[in-house]
N, C-alpha and C positions, 0 to 999 in steps of 0.2 A: 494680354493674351487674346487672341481673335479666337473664338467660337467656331468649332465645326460644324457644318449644316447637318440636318437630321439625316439620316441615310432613307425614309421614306418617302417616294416620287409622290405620297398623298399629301393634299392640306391636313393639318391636324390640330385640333386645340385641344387642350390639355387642363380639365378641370379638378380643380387640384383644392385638397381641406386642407387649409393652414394649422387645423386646430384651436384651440379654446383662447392659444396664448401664448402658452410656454415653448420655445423652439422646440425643449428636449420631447415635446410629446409629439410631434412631426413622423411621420411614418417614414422609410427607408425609399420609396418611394418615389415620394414627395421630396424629397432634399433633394435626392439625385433630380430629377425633373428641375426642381428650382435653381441647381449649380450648371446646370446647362441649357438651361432655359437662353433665347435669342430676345425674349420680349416678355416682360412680364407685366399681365394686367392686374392691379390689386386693390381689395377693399379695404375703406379706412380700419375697418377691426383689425386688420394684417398690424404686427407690432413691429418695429422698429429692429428687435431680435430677430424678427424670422426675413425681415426683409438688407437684413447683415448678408444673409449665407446666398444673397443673388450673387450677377458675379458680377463684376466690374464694368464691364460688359455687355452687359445685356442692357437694352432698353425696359427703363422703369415706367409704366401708366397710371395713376389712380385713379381709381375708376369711382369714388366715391365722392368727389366736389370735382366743381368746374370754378370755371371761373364764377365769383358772386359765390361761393362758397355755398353753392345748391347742389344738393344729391344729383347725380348725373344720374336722368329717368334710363330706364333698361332698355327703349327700344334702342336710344343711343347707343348704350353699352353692347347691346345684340350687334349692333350695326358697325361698331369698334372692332371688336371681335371676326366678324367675316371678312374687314377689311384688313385687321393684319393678318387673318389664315394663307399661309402659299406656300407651296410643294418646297419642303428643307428645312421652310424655319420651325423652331421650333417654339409656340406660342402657350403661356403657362398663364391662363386664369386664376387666380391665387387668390381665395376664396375663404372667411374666417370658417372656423369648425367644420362640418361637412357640406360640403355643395348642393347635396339632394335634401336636406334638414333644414325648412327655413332660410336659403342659401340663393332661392331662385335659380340654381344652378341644372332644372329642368326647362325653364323655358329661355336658356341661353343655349341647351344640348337640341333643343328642338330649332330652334333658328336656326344655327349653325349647321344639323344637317338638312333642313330646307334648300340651303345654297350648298351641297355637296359636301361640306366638310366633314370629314372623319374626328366623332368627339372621345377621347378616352377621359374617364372620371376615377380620379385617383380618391377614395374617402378619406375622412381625417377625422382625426374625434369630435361627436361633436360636444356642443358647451354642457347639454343636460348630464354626461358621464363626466366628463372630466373636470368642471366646475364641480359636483357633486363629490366625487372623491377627494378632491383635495379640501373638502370641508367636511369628511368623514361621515355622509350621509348615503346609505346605500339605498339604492333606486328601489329594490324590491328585498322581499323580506318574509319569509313563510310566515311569519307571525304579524307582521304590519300590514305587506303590502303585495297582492298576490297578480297587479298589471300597473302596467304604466302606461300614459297619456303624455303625450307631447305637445306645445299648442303655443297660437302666435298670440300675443294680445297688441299687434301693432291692428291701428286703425286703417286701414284704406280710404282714401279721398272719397268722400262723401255717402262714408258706410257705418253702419254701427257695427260693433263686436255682436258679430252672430256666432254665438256657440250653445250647443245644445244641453245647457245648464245639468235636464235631468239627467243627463246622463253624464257629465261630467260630477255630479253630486255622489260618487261613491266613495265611502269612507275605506274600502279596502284598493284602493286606487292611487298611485301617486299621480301628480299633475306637477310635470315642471311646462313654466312659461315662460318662453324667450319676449323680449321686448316689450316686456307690461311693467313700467316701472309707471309710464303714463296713463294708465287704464287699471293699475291695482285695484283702488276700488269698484270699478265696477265690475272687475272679476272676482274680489270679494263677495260685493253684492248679488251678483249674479247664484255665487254657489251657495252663500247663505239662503235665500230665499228659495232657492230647489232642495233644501232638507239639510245642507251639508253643515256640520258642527260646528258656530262661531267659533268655539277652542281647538280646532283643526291646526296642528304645528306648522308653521311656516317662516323659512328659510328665505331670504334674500341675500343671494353672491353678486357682490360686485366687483368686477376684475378677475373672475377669478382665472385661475393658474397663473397668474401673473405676480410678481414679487409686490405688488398692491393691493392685493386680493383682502379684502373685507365680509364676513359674514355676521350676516345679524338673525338675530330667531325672536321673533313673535307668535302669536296668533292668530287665525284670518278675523276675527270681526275688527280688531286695529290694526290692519298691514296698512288702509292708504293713510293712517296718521301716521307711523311707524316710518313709512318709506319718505315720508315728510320730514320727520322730525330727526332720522339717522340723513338725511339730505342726499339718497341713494342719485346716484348717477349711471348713465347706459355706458357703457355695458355692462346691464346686471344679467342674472335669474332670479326665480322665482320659485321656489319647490312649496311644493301647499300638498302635506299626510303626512300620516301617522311615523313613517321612517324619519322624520327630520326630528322627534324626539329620542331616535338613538346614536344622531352625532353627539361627539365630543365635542362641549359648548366651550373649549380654548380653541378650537378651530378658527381658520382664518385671521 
């Protein structure tokens, strides 16, 4: 089947949340965009399922190894992205959980209209909601947990983990952390030493939504032995309060 071109005389990229994992959590959206999609750019979190319902048709990119099997840096990727925008086709950024969550998928919408391109951002769940329900852990909780924190514990090239302890140190606060499986403990350590409760419950989801999907529960003053010793791999999370004592521990 040959593809019909987009009916819009604009360039236009198409950023687009794949989701946590599971196809079925793809928004209505997003599929449609992915089935007629003319070129599809995608990150290695994209599953194997969600990249089934491309179409035959369409040109596939991964945009997350190059050759040498090195993460392909973003300017590349920005600079990928403007080169395949052009007035018909229709180009789908395909992007795990949501694109503006940890997803970079603001400074690939800021490049792109730099060079005139028109960006539409389709959202998609991101990992903190939908890894967290399907391990029966509700984010907030009139009795637990009365805000939530979102937060990276990925290190930047020649940066330490700057985050502002005291104020992440509150016990009526959830804290989920995308890609701190490498930095647990010093997100541990960091919250312990600004007041927060070594026996603070905490949750690590690995895979989740995914028919792999693993959850383990500790406590933060042993999560970096914990996350050692359960031999956690990325892509996990991390949920650190009080709410991760009212999952259901058959979960995951």
């Amino acid at each position: 089947m040959t593809l019909p071109l987009a009916p819009s005389g604009l360039a236009v990229v198409h950023l687009v949340g794949a989701g946590p994992g599971d196809p079925d959590l793809l928004t209505v959206k997003a599929l449609r965009l992915i089935q007629s999609a003319h070129v599809v750019v995608y990150d290695r979190l994209v599953g194997e399922g969600i990249l089934a319902l491309v179409s035959a048709d369409a040109e596939r990119i991964c945009a997350g190894k190059q050759s040498g099997h090195h993460p392909l840096p973003q300017d590349e990727i920005n600079a990928l992205l403007i080169r395949l925008a052009r007035p018909g086709r229709r180009v789908v950024r395909l992007k795990g959980g949501d694109p503006f969550i940890f997803g970079r998928g603001g400074e690939e919408a800021e490049a792109l209209r730099a060079h005139g391109i028109t960006v539409e951002v389709v959202p998609g769940i991101t990992a903190a909601a939908g890894c967290a329900a399907m391990a029966g852990i509700p984010l907030t909780h009139r009795d637990a947990a009365q805000s939530l924190r979102l937060l990276t514990g990925h290190l930047r090239e020649d940066h330490d983990l700057e985050l502002d302890w005291g104020r992440l140190a509150d016990p009526a606060c959830t804290l989920v952390v995308y890609m701190g499986v490498g930095t647990a403990g010093l997100m541990a350590r960091g919250l312990i030493g600004a007041g927060l409760s070594p026996q603070t419950p905490v949750a690590v989801i690995e895979r989740g939504t995914t028919a792999a999907q693993r959850t383990c529960f500790g406590v933060l003053e042993h999560l970096e032995a914990d996350v050692e010793r359960w031999q956690i791999l990325p892509p996990a999370l991390i949920i650190i309060g009080k709410v991760v004592d009212l999952a259901p521990r058959c979960a995951g």
